[in-house]
C-alpha positions as CSV (number, residue, x, y, z in Angstrom):
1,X,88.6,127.8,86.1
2,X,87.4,124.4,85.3
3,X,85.0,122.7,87.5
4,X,85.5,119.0,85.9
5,X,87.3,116.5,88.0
6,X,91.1,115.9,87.3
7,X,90.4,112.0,86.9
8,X,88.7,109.9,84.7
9,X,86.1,107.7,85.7
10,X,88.6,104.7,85.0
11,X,90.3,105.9,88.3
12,X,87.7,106.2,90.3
13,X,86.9,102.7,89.9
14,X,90.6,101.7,90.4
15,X,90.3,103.7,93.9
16,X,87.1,102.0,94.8
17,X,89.1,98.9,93.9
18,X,92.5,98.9,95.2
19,X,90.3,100.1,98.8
20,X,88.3,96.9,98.4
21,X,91.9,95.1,98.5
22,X,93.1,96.7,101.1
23,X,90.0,96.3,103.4
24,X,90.1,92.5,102.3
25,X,94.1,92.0,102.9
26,X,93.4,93.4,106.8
27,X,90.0,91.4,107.5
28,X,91.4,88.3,106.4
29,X,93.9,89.1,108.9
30,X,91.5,89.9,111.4
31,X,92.8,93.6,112.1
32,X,90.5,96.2,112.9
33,X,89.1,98.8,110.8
34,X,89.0,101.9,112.9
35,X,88.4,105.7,113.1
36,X,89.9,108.6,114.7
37,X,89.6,112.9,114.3
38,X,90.7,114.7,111.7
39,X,90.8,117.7,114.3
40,X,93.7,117.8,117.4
41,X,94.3,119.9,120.1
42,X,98.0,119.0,119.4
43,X,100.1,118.4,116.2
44,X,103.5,116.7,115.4
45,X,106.7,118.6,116.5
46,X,108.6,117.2,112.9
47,X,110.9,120.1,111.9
48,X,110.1,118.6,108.5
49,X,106.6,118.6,108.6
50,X,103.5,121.2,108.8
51,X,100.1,121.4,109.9
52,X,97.4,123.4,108.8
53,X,95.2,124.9,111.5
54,X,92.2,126.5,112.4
55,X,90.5,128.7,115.2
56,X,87.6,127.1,117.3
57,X,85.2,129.2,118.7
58,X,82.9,127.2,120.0
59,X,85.3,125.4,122.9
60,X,83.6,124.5,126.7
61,X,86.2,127.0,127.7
62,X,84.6,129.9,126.1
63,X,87.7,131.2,124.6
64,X,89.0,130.5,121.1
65,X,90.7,127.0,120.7
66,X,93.3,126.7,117.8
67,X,92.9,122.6,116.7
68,X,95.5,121.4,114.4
69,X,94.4,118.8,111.2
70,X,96.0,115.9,111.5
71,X,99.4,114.9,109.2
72,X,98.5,111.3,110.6
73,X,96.4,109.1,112.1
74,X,99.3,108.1,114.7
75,X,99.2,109.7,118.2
76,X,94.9,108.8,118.0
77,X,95.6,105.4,116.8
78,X,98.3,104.8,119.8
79,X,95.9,105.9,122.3
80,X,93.9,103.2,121.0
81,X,96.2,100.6,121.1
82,X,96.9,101.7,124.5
83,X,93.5,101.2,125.2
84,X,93.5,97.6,124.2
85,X,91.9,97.6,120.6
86,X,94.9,95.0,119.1
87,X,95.2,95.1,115.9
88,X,94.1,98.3,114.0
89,X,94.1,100.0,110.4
90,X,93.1,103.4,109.4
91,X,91.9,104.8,105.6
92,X,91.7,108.6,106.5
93,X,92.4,111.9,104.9
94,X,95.8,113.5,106.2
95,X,96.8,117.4,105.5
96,X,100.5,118.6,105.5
97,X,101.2,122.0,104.6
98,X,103.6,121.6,101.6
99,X,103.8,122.7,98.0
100,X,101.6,121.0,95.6
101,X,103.5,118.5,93.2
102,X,103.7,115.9,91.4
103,X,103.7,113.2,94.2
104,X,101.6,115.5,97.1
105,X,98.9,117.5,97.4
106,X,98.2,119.0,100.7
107,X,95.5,116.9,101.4
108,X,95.8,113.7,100.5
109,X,94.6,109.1,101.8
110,X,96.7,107.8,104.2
111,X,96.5,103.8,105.2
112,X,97.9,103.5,108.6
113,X,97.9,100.3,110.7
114,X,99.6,99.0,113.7
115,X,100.4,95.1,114.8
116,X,100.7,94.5,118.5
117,X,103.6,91.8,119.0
118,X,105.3,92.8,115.9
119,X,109.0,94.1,115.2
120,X,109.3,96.2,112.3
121,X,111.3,93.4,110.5
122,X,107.9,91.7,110.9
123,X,105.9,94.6,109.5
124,X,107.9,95.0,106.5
125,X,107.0,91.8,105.3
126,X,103.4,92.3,106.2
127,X,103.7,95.8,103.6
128,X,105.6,93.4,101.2
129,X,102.5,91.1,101.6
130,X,100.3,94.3,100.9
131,X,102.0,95.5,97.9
132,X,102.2,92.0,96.4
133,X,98.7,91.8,96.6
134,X,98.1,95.6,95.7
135,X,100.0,95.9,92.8
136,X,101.2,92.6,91.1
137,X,104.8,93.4,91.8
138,X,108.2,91.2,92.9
139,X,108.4,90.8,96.4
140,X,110.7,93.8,97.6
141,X,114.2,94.0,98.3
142,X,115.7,95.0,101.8
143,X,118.4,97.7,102.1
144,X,120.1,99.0,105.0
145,X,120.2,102.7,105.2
146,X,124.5,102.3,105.6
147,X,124.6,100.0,103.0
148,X,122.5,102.2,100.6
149,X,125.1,105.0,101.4
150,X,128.2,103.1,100.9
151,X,127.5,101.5,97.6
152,X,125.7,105.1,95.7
153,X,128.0,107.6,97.3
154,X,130.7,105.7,98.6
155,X,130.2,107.5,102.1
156,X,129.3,106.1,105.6
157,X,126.2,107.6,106.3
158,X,127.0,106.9,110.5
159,X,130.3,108.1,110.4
160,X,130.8,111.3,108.3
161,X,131.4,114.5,108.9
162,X,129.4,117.6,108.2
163,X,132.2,118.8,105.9
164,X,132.4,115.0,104.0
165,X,128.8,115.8,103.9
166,X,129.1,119.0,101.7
167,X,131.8,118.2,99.8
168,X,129.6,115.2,98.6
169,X,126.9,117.8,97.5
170,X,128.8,119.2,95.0
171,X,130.9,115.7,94.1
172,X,127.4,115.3,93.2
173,X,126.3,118.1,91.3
174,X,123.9,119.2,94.3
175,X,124.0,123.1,94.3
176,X,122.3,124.9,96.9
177,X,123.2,128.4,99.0
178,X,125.2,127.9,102.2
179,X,125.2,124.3,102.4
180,X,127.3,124.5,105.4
181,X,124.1,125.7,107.3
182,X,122.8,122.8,106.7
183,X,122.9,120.2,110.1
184,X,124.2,116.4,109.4
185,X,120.8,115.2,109.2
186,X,119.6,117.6,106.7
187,X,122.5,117.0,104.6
188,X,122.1,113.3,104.6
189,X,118.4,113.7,103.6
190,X,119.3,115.5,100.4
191,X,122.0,113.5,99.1
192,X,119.5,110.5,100.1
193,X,116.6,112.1,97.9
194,X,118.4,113.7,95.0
195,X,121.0,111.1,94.8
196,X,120.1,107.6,96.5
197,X,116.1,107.5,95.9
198,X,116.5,107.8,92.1
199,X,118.5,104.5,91.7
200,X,116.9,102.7,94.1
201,X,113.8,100.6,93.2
202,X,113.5,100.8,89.8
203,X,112.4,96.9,89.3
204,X,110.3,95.8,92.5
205,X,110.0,98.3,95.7
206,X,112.9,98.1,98.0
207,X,112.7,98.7,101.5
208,X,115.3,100.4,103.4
209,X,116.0,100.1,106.9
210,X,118.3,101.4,109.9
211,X,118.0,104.9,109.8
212,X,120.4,107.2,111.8
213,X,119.1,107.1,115.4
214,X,119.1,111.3,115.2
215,X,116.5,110.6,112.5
216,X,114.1,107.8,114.9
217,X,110.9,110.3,115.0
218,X,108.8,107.6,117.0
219,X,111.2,104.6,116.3
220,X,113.0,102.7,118.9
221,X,117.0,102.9,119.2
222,X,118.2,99.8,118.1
223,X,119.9,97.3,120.5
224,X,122.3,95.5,118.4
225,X,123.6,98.9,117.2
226,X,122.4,102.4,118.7
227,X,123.7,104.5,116.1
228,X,120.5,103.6,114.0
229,X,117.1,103.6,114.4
230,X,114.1,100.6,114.1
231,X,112.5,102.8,111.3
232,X,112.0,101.6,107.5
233,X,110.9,103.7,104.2
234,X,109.5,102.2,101.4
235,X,110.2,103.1,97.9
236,X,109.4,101.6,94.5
237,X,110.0,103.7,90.6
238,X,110.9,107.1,91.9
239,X,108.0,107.4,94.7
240,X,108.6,107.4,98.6
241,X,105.4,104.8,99.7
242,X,105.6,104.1,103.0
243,X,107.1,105.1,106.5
244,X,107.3,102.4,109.3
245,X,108.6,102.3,113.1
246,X,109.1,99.7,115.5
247,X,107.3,101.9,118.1
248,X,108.8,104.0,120.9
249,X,107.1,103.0,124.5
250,X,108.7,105.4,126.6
251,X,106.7,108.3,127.5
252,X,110.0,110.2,129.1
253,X,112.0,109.6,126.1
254,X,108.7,110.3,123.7
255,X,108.7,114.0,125.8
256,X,112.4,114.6,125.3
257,X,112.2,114.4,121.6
258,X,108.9,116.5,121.4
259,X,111.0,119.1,123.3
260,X,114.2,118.7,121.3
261,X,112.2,119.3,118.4
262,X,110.6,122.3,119.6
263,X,114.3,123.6,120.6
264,X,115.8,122.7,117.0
265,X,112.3,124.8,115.5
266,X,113.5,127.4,117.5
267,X,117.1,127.7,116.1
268,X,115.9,127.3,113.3
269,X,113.5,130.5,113.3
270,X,110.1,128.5,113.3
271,X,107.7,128.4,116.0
272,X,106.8,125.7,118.2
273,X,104.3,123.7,118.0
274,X,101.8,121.9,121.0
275,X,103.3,118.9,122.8
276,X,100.1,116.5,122.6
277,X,99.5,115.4,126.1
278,X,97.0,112.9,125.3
279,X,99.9,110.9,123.6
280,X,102.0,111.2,126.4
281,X,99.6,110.2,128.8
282,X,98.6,106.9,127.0
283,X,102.3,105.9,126.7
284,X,102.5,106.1,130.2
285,X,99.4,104.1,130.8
286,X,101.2,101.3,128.3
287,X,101.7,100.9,124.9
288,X,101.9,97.3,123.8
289,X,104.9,96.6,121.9
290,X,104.5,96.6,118.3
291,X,104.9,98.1,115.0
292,X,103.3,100.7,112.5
293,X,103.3,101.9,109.6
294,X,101.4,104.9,107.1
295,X,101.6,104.6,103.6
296,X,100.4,107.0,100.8
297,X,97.0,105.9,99.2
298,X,97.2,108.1,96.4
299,X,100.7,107.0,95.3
300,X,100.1,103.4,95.5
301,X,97.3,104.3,93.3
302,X,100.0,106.1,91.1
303,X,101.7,103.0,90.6
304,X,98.8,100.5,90.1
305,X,97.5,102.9,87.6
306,X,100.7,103.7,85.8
307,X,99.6,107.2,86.4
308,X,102.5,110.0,85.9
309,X,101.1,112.8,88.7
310,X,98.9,112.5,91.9
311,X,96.1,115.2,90.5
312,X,95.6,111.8,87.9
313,X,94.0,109.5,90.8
314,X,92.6,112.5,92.6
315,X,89.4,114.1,91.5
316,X,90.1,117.6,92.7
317,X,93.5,118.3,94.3
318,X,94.0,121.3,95.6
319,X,94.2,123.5,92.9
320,X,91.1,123.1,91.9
321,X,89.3,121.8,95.2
């Protein structure tokens, strides 16, 4: 057991740096530095994600309270910008309860932020802005989700079949047991990982937009065309960056997909996990229309560093925290 840091002291000042960047990039745009718990009473219903939690023993109620550590900033932040604040950014710690590799470790820096007034089109030239400034790159590329389908697999993400679906796993080399488990959406995220993300960019980041609406999370439906979502992922040499939204304001339809989550856990033989009412209330009071996005501190760090594995740009990841 080695109690030496994982980094060297080279990366500690390119942290300290790239943070002085980012603070600089949001003040000159006059958007809010701000600061919310780590610790919930609630936690995201994602099938796809997982929170750590703990036991509180100390609650006003006198009886044990489990609180949940947050896999984002997001449903604090919203209540915030339902409050009023405007413009806000976040530099926080974030915890989801997934293996260590080479691009996560269970607790890692998120950046957050959130621009009243903006669409997400808008936002993802604000994160191009961001990255330009960041890491020295070529402004980014835009992709539609469809298009990014059609040309690398020659399949219409909006359109096919579960059974087009599997028969493209193995066109494709993808072997896993009982595919045909698998529901659309799940399929469609692993022929987009293993087979999309890697040839995707390689040169400058590309941004990829209009995801299926089944996969909106906390996105608005699109208007023009409500098979897809007003989401947009980031990626740039192999590493998923960023994760933006033009943001659901409707607290009915906010509920409904909490709940349809919980159902889809269910079937799926995990358990379910605390609606957070706080959330729900604050979209009820108003949230101003806008957009937000998170985006991985430590792997942007990765890439302005030229650094191979997260544990190089963090001092003690998990493994030896």
């Amino acid at each position: 057991m080695s109690w030496q840091p994982t980094t060297t002291h080279q990366a500690r000042v390119d942290r300290a740096s790239l943070l002085k960047t980012i603070r600089t990039f949001f003040e000159d745009r006059q958007v809010l530095e701000v600061d919310t718990p780590l610790l919930s009473s609630a936690t995201v219903t994602d099938v796809h994600l997982d929170a750590f939690h703990t036991q509180f023993v100390h609650a006003t109620s006198g009886k044990p309270q489990t609180l949940w550590l947050q896999t984002s900033p997001e449903y604090a932040m919203k209540r915030l910008l339902c409050a009023q604040s405007g413009p806000i950014y976040q530099i926080c710690k974030a915890f989801r309860h997934e293996g260590q590799g080479r691009y996560h470790n269970p607790e890692f820096t998120m950046l957050e932020w959130y621009r009243p007034g903006f669409t997400h089109e808008k936002l993802m030239d604000e994160v191009d802005a961001l990255l330009v400034a960041t890491l020295a790159c070529e402004p980014a590329d835009k992709l539609s989700y469809q298009r990014a389908f059609l040309t690398h697999t020659d399949i219409d993400p909006l359109t096919a079949s579960q059974s087009e679906l599997v028969s493209a796993l193995t066109h494709h080399g993808i072997d896993i047991s009982e595919p045909q488990t698998l529901n659309t959406d799940s399929l469609l995220q692993l022929i987009f990982s293993l087979v999309i993300e890697p040839k995707i960019g390689a040169e400058r980041p590309v941004m990829v937009y209009g995801f299926p609406a089944s996969q909106a999370a906390l996105a608005k439906v699109n208007t023009h065309d409500p098979r897809t979502a007003d989401r947009f992922e980031v990626y740039f040499k192999g590493i998923e960056l960023a994760n933006g939204f033009y943001e659901l304001q409707d607290a009915s339809e906010q509920r409904k997909r909490f709940e349809a989550d919980n159902l889809e856990r269910l079937s799926m033989g995990l358990p379910e996990k605390p609606v957070d009412a706080h959330l729900l209330h604050a979209l009820e009071a108003g949230l101003p229309d806008c957009a937000g996005v998170a985006l991985g501190i430590d792997r942007l760090l990765m890439l302005r560093a030229g650094a191979t594995a997260i544990s190089d740009v963090i001092s003690f990841p998990v493994a030896n925290a």
